[in-house]
Structures are given as structure tokens and as C-alpha cells.
C-alpha positions in Angstrom: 41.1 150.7 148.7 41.3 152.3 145.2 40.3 150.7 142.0 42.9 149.5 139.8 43.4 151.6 136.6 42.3 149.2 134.7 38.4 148.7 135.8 35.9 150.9 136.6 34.8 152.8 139.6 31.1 153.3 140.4 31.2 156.9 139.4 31.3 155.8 135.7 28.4 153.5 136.2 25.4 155.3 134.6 23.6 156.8 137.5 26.3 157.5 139.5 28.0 160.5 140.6 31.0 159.5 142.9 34.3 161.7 143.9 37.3 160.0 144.9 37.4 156.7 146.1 38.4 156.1 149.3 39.3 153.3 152.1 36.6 150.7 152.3 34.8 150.1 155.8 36.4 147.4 158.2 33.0 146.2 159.1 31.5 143.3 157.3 34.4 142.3 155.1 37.4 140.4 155.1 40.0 141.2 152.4 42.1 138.5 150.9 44.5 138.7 147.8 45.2 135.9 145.2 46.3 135.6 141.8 43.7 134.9 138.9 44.2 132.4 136.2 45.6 133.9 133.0 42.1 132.7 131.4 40.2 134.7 134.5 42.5 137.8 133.6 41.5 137.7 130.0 37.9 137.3 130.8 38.1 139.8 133.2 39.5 142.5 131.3 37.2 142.2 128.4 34.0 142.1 130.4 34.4 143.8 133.5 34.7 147.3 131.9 30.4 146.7 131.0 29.7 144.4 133.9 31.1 145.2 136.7 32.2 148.4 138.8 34.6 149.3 142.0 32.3 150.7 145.1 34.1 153.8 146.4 31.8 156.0 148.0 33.4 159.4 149.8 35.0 160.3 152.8 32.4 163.6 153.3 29.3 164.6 153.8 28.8 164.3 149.8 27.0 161.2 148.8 27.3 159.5 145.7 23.7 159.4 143.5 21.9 155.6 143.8 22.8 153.4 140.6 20.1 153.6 137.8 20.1 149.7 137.7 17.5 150.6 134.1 20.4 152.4 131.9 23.0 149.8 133.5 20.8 146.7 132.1 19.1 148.4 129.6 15.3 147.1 130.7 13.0 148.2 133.6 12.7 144.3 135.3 12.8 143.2 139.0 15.8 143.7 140.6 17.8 141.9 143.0 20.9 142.1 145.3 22.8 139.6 146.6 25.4 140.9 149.2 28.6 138.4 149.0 27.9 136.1 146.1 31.5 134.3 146.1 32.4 132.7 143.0 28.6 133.2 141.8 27.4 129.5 142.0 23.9 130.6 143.6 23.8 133.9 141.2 24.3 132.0 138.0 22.2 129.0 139.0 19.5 131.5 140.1 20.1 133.9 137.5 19.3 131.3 134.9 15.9 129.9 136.1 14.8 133.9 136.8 15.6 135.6 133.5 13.1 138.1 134.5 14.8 139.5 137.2 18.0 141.6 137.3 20.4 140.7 139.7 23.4 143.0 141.1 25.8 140.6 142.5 28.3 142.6 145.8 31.7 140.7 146.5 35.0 141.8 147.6 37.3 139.0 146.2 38.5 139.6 142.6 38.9 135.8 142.7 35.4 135.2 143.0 34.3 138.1 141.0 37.0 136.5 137.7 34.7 133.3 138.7 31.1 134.8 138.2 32.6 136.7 135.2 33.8 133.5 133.6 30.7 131.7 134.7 28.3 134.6 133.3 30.7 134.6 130.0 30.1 130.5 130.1 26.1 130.9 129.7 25.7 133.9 128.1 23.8 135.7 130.5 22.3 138.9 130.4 21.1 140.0 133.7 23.9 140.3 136.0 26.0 143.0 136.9 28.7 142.9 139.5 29.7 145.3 142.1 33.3 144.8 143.8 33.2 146.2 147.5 31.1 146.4 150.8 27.8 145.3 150.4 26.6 147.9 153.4 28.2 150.7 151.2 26.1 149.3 148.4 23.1 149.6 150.3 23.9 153.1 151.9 25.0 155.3 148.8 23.7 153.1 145.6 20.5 151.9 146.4 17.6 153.9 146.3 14.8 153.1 148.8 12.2 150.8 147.6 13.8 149.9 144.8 14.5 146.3 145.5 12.6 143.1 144.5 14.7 141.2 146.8 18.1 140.9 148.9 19.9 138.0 149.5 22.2 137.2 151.8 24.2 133.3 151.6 26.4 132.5 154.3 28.0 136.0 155.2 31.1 135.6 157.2 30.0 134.9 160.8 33.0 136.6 162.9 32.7 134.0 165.5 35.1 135.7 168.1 33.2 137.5 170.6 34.9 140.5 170.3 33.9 140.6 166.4 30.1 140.3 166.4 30.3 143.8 165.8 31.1 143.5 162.4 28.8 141.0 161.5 26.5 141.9 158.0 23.0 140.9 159.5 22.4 143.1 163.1 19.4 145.5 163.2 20.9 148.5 161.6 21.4 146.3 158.2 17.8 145.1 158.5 16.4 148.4 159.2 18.5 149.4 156.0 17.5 146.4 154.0 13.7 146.8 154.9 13.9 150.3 153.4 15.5 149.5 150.5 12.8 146.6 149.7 9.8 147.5 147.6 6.5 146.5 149.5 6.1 142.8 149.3 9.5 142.8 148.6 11.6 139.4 149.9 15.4 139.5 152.0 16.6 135.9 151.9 19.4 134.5 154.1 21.3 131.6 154.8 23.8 130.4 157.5 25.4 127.2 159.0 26.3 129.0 161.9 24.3 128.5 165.1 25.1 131.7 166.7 24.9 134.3 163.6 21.8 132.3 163.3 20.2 133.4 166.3 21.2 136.9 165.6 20.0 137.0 162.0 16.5 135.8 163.3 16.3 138.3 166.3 17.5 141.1 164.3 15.0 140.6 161.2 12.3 139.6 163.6 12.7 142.8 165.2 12.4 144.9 162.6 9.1 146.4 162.5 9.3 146.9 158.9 9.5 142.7 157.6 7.4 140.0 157.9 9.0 136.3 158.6 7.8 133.3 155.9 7.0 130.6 158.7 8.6 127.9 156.7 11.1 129.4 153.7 11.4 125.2 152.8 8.1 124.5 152.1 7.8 124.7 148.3 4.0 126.1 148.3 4.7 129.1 150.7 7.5 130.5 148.0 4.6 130.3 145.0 3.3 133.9 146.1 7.0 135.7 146.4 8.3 137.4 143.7 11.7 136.0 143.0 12.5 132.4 144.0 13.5 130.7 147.4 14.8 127.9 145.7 18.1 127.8 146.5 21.1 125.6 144.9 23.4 123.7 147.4 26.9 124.9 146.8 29.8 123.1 147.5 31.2 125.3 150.6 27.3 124.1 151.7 28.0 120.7 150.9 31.1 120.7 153.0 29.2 121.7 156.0 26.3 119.6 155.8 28.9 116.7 155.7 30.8 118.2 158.6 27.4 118.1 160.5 26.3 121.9 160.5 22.8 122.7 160.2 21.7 124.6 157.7 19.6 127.7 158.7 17.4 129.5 156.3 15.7 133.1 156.8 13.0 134.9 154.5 11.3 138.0 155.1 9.3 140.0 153.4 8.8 143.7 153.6 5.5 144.7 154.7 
């Protein structure tokens, strides 16, 4: 998928060296198309340019240079990822109460992106900046190892067909990439309401060598020692479920 003309691609994100973009992965994403607002268009054309940035990394054996996340924000805090933040109700929410952390939100809906845009725009925030594409191309070519404060991870699509599981986000090669891209001490966070992924999600990160489970990510005393917050918003698609009877299932680890 190439970027539009009209936004950036990561290569002219400061800290990145990328040649031409190419096809996005089939893995872990699902691509949809709809229309933004004219309001979301406006928004979006006068602040994507400085917030956000198309992921293209290249076809060959030349890799793009990681993101300097410092001359992006312009300070030297924390930083976070969250791999497909939607329309950005958990990043904003979370993104307000943590103004000391940076947080690099990973989506591949423009819709949702125009959202978080609007949404950041809304509350004048500071510490965002949005990256449209694969969130496991994120982590391969932009993120230098140990360089996270945290990764989270909110409901990723669960590919319930059998034949799919394949492309699910959270299986042992993502966690093994995750755990190296988390400083020591550093925290992966994630959520699902599906009972399957969720056994996968706790096999795979239990079974990295490299991450340490929280025993109880709900209990309120257990997050005091982290270094970015647990505390999670409940988001309407969240809402839905829990009235629809799915359990909620709630994962940290934290890089040993």
C-alpha cells in the first residue's frame, strides 16, 4: 500500500531512512476503506503532516533506520507503543492521566486514525504521535531494542477461523520481538474478550523467557511499582461485550 501524496511516509520522519514503500504484510491486519467526515478531512490534513506518518518499510535486504521518538516529540520521556489503538479512546484517556510518557499510537484505519487526530486536536495534547500501518513492521524496522517503556496491546483482531490463527498479533515470535524491544523493567500490556486468543496470548508471553507475568494486572497495588499505568478505560466496543457476556481477559508482563 503506498501513502497518499498528501501525508507523510516514515522516511521523512526524523530518524528515519526509508526507500520506497511497498505492500504492507497480510499478517496481523485487516484493511477496510471508509470515508472521513469533511471535519476529520480538515483535521487531518492540517495535523497529520507533524503527527503522524505512513509505515512502508522495503522490499530488500535494506532496512529502514529505528525512529528517533526524541527529535519526533522534541523531549527525551518514557515512551510507549500501543499496536492498534482504533479511534484512540484508551490512547487519549491514557495519554492524559500520563503526560510524562510519550506514546506512538500503530493503526491501519484512516477512520480511526481522523478519530485520535480529532480527539488529540480536542485536548490539546502533546505526546502522541501516530503511525498508520502494521504494528509488527513498527516493531521490526522502527523500533530500536530496549527502547520501550511499555507496549500495549487492546483487543487485537482475534482471527477466530482455524485456518487464520496464523496471523494473529500475539504468538511467540511477536513476544520474543516485543520483549526485546522493552527496556528492563519495561511493561507489555494486553487485553482480549476472546477466550481462545486468550489462551494463546498467555502461553505465548508466559513462554517467553525474556518477560515476567504480574499475577493479578487488576489489583490496583500491584500496578504502583510499573512505570506507566495499568489502569485501563472501558471503551465502548468493551462495553458491548461485557454486555454480550464476554469475559474480559487482561495480560501484563514485564521484561526482566
Amino acid at each position: 500500500m503506498h501513502a497518499p501524496r498528501d501525508v507523510e511516509t516514515a522516511s521523512d520522519v526524523p530518524g528515519v531512512d526509508t526507500p520506497a514503500p511497498r505492500r504492507f504484510r497480510n499478517f496481523s491486519v485487516r484493511y477496510r476503506h471508509s470515508a472521513l467526515s469533511a471535519g476529520q478531512r480538515q483535521t487531518w490534513e492540517r495535523l497529520w503532516p507533524g503527527l503522524g506518518a505512513d509505515v512502508a518499510p522495503p522490499d530488500g535486504p535494506d532496512r529502514p533506520q529505528p525512529l528517533d521518538p526524541q527529535r519526533w516529540f522534541g523531549r527525551d520521556v518514557p515512551l510507549v507503543l500501543e499496536i492498534g489503538c482504533g479511534a484512540g479512546t484508551s490512547t487519549v484517556a491514557m495519554a492524559l492521566a500520563e503526560p510524562n510518557l510519550d506514546v506512538m499510537a500503530v493503526e491501519v484505519y484512516e477512520r480511526g486514525l481522523a478519530q485520535l487526530l480529532c480527539a488529540i486536536d480536542r485536548e490539546q495534547l502533546s505526546n502522541i504521535r501516530l503511525l498508520r500501518g502494521d504494528g509488527l513492521d513498527v516493531l521490526e524496522y522502527l523500533i530500536a531494542p530496549a527502547s520501550l517503556t511499555g507496549v500495549r496491546v487492546f483487543f487485537p483482531d482475534p482471527w477466530p477461523k482455524a485456518r487464520h490463527h496464523k496471523r494473529r498479533l500475539l504468538q511467540p515470535a511477536t513476544m520474543a520481538l516485543i520483549a526485546d524491544r522493552l527496556r528492563p523493567g519495561g511493561v507489555l500490556h494486553a487485553a482480549t474478550d476472546h477466550a481462545d486468543y486468550a489462551v494463546q496470548i498467555a502461553e505465548s508471553g508466559d513462554g517467553e523467557p525474556a518477560l515476567r507475568r504480574v499475577s493479578d494486572p487488576t489489583d490496583p497495588s500491584l500496578g504502583a511499582g510499573l512505570p506507566i499505568s495499568i489502569a485501563r478505560p472501558t471503551t465502548k466496543y468493551e462495553a458491548k461485550g461485557r454486555n454480550a457476556g464476554s469475559a474480559i481477559n487482561e495480560f501484563v508482563w514485564v521484561r526482566v
